[in-house]
N, C-alpha and C positions, 0 to 999 in steps of 0.2 A: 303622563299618568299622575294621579293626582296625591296628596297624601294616602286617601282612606283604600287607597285602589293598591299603592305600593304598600302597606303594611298586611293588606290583605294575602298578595301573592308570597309575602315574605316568611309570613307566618304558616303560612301552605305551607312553603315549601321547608320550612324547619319540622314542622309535624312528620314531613314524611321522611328527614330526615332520623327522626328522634320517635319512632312510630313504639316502641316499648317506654309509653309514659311510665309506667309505676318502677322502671329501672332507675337507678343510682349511680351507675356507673358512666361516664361522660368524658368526653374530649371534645372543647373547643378549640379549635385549631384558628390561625392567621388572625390575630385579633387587635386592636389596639386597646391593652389592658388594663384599665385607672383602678390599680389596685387599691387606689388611698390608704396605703401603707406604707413599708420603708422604701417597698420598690418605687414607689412612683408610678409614670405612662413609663411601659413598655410596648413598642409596637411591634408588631411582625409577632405574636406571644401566643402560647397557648394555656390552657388549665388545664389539668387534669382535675378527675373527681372521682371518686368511689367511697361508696360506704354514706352517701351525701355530703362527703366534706373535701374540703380543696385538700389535695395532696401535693401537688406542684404549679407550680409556675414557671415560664420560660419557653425557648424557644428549642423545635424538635423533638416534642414529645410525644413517647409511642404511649398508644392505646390499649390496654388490657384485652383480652378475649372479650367479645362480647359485648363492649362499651361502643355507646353510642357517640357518632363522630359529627362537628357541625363546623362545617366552614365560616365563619365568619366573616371573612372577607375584607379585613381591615378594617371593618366598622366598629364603633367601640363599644368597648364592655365592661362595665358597673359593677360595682356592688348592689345589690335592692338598697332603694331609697328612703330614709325618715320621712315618715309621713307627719311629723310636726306632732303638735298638741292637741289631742281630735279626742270627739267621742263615735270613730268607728265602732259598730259592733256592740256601742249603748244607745243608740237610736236610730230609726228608720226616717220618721218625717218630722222635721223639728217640728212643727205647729201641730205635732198630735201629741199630746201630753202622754198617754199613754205606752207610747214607744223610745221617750225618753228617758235615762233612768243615771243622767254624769251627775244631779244635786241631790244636795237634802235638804229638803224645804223645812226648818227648822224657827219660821216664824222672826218677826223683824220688832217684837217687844224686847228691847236691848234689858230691862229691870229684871227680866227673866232668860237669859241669853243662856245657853247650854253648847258650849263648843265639842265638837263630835270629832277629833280626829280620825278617831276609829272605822269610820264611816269609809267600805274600798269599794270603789266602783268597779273593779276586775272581779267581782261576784256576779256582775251583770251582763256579763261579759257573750256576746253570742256570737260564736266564730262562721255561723253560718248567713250573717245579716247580709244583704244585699250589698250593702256600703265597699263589705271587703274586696271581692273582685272588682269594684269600681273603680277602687285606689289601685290594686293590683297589678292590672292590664295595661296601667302608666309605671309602672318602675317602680311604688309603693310597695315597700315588703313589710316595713313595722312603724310600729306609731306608740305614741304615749298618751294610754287611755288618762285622760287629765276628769278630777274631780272640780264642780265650780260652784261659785257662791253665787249663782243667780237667784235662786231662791229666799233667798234674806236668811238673818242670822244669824252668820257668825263670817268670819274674815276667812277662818278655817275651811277652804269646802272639804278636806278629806284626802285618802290615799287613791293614787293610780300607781298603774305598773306599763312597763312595757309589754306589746302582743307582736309577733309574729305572724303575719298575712296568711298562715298557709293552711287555715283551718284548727289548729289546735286550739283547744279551748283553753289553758293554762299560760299565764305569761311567764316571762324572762325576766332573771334579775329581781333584784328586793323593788319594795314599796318606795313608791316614793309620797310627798307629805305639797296639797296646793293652797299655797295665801295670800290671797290680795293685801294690797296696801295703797296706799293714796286717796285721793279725792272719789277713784270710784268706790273703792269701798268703804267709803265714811257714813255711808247712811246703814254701814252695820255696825257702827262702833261710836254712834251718838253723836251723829255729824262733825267728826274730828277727827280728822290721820293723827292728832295727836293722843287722843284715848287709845289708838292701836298700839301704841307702846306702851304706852297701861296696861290693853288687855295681856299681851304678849309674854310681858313679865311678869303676869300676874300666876299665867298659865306654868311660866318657866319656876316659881314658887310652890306655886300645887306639886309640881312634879320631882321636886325637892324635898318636898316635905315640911315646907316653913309655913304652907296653908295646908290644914288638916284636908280629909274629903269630907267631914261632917259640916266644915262651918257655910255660916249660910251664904254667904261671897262666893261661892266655890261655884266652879266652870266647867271643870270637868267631870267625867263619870271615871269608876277605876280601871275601866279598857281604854277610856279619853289617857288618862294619867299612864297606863303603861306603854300607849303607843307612842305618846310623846319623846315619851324617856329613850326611843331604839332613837330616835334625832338628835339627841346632845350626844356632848362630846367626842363628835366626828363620826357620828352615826348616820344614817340613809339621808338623801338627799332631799333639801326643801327646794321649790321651785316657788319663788315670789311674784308675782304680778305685779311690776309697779315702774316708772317711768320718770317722775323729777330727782332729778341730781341731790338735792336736798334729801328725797326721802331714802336715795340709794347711798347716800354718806351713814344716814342713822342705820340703816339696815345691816352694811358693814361695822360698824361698832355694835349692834346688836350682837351680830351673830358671832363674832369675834369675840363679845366678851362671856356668850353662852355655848361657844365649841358649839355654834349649827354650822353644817358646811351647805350652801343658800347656792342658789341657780338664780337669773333674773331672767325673766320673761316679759317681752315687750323692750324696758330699759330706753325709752328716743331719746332720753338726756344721758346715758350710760355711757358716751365717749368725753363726758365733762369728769369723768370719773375714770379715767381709764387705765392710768397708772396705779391708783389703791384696788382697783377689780385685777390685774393682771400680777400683783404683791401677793394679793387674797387667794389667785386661783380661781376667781369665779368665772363660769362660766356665760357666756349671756346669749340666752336665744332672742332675736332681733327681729323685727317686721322692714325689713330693706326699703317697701315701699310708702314708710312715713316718712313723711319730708314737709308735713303740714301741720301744726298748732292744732289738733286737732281739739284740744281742751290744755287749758295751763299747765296742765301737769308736764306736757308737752310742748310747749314751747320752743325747746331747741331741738325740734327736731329737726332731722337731716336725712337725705339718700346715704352718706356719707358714714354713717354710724359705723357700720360693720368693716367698712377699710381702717377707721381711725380705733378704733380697737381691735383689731385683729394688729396692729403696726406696733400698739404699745403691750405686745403679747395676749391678750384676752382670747381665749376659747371662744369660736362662734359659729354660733349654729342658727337656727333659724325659727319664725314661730307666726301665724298667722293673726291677724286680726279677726278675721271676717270667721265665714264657714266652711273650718278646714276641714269637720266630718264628710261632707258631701264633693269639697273641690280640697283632697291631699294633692292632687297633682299640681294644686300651682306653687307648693313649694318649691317645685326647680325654677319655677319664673323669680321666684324670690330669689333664688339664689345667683341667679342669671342679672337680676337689677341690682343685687350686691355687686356683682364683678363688673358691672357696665358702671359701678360708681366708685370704684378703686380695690376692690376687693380682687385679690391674686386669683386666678382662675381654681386651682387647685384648691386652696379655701374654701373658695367653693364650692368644691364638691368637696372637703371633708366637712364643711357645715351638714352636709346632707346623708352624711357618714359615720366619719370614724369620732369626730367631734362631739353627739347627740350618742352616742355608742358608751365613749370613754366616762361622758359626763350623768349618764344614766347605770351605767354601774354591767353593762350590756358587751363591751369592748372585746370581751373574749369570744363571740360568738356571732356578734353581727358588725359591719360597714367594713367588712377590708376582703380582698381579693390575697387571701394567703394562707399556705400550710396551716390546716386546724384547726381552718374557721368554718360554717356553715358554707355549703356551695348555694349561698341566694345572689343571684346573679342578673344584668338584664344585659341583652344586646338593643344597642340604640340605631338608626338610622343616621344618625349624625350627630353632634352636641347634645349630650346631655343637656347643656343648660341655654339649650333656645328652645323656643316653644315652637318652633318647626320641626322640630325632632323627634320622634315616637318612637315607643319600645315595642320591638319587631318581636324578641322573646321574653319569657323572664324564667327562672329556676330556681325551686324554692328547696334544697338539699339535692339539688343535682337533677330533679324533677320539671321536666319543661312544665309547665302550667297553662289550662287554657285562657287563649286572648280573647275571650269574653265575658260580657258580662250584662249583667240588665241593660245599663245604656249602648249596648253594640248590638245586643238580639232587638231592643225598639228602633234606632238607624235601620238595620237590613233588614227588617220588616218593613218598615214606612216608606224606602226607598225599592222595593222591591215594583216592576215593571204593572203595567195597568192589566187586572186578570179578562180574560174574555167574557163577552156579554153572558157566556150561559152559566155564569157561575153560579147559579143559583140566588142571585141579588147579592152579593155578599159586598160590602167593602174593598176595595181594590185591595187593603193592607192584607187581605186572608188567600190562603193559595186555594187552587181547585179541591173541592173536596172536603174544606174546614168548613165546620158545622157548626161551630163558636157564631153568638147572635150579639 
């Protein structure tokens, strides 16, 4: 039986276990339980759930009146997955300008430059976009809606927050603040990473008060200037874009000497730094599968990044290059090519956890399997982190969810058997009787 055939009967047969979707009340029974928490894998474990939140954990636990019971079968069972840096839920088709809405195109005349931090893409936020059950139906439960500087303008793109996959429109956890730094963003800052500490400081001055908001130098607007100010002095979290060792030395002196507390994203030189990031506390989400020079800034990249810092204590989570709006599910392959390059298995999965959870300010409500946390859960057919592995359910407050989505209703349509000639000429794709042309 093949993958798409066994996820199929498996998910049957949990719906008709779990036949009161809109109930809360839950018992999975026989499980093997990566709670990426204090417990660790427990096997042979059940959860309990009501109210949509985990109540227990452990082994022989009775089920309430009326809660729904699923065998699990020793197959194992997750927390929902970080869906990485994405703009789920801010776009449909990337190539329609229209549907996109993660920048602010703020123009690339640096003599008139206007830094927007104030600028939150969780306004744009549409919890009914197709995107989400896409990520979903693979173990995706939340992601960090990330603002970006594609647009030209300012290094600044702006606030993101974290979302919750399960339709709420409202995110989790404070703002957080995104900025590029390096060679790629030097065509926003006068063709020099070295202006970007210029501008930086310039901005960190405005917000102090040593550059008025009248004078004519001035960068920010006075929502620019108060949003700023919630990031100093160990205020909400910045997530910097940037990758040479060099510019992650100034970055740690930067922010060390302005109390920003800084995330790195990307970072392929970040194990050349790995004892002052791990002194610091920074956290660094990683692309596992750079291993190639892909521009100078890069150079010492390596598969190896995320074992050699996670070794010399570093937080590590994980972060796509490519388009993780449309493909979140191959953050578990990322995290899968971490552990296949030294990275401890279990890091692994709290890279896709409790790690991206803790370092988002999220830690009380999402990536662990424990008393009085959200019950978002997935059961796997095998390995979380092999890409032969699929998620047979998932639960999102205790809530089975359905395993569909656009790309599963286009497969079992398109796959669906050749209809009889008198169909009325239709397309083999359309059943007896569809009147769609």
């Amino acid at each position: 039986m093949n993958r798409f055939a066994t996820r199929a009967l498996t998910a049957a047969m949990l719906s008709l276990l779990a036949l009161g979707a809109s109930a809360q009340d839950l018992l999975i029974r026989n499980a093997r339980v990566h709670t990426a928490g204090s417990q660790g894998t427990l096997e042979n474990a059940d959860v309990l759930v009501t109210g949509g939140v985990v109540r227990q954990v452990g082994a022989g636990l009775a089920a309430p009146a009326g809660a729904q019971t699923v065998d699990a079968q020793g197959r194992p069972l997750t927390p929902t997955l970080f869906g990485g840096i994405t703009g789920i839920g801010l776009e449909e088709v990337s190539g329609e300008r229209g549907t996109v809405d993660a920048a602010l195109g703020l123009g690339a005349d640096t003599k008139q430059m206007t830094v927007r931090p104030e600028f939150d893409v969780t306004l744009a936020y549409n919890p009914a976009s197709v995107l989400v059950p896409v990520a979903r139906v693979e173990g995706i439960g939340w992601t960090l809606l990330g603002a970006n500087t594609t647009s030209g303008g300012s290094i600044i793109g702006g606030q993101g927050a974290v979302v919750r996959l399960d339709g709420d429109p409202d995110p989790i956890g404070g703002r957080v603040l995104f900025v590029d730094l390096g060679s790629g963003a030097a065509g926003l800052s006068g063709n020099s990473r070295a202006a970007q500490w210029m501008i930086l400081d310039q901005l960190i001055d405005e917000v102090r008060g040593r550059i008025g908001p009248d004078a004519n130098a001035a960068l920010l607007t006075h929502a620019g200037r108060r949003t700023l100010a919630r990031y100093l002095d160990g205020g909400g979290r910045v997530m910097v874009d940037v990758h040479r060792a060099a510019d992650i030395r100034q970055l740690l002196r930067w922010s060390d000497r302005h109390g920003v507390r800084i995330a790195i994203v990307g970072g392929a030189e970040a194990w050349k730094l790995a004892p002052e990031l791990a002194a610091a506390k920074v956290p660094v989400f990683v692309d596992p599968l750079g291993n190639l020079p892909a521009n100078f800034d890069q150079v010492g990249a390596t598969m190896q990044n995320a074992a050699r810092l996670h070794a010399a204590g570093v937080p590590v989570s994980f972060a796509q290059s490519g388009d993780g709006s449309h493909n979140a599910r191959k953050m578990r392959q990322l995290a899968g090519n971490a552990v296949a390059a030294g990275l401890p298995w279990e890091q692994g999965l709290a890279g896709l956890t409790t790690v991206p959870a803790q370092a988002l300010g999220v830690g009380d409500t999402v990536g662990r399997i424990a008393p009085g946390q959200r019950a978002d859960m997935v059961l796997w057919s095998g390995d979380p982190l092999e890409v032969n592995a699929v998620a047979l359910q998932v639960w999102m407050d205790g809530r089975a969810v359905p395993m569909r989505s656009r790309q599963t209703e286009l497969r079992d349509r398109y796959l669906r058997p050749r209809v009889p000639a008198d169909n009325g000429g239709l397309p083999r794709a359309y059943p007896s009787g569809d009147t769609r042309r």
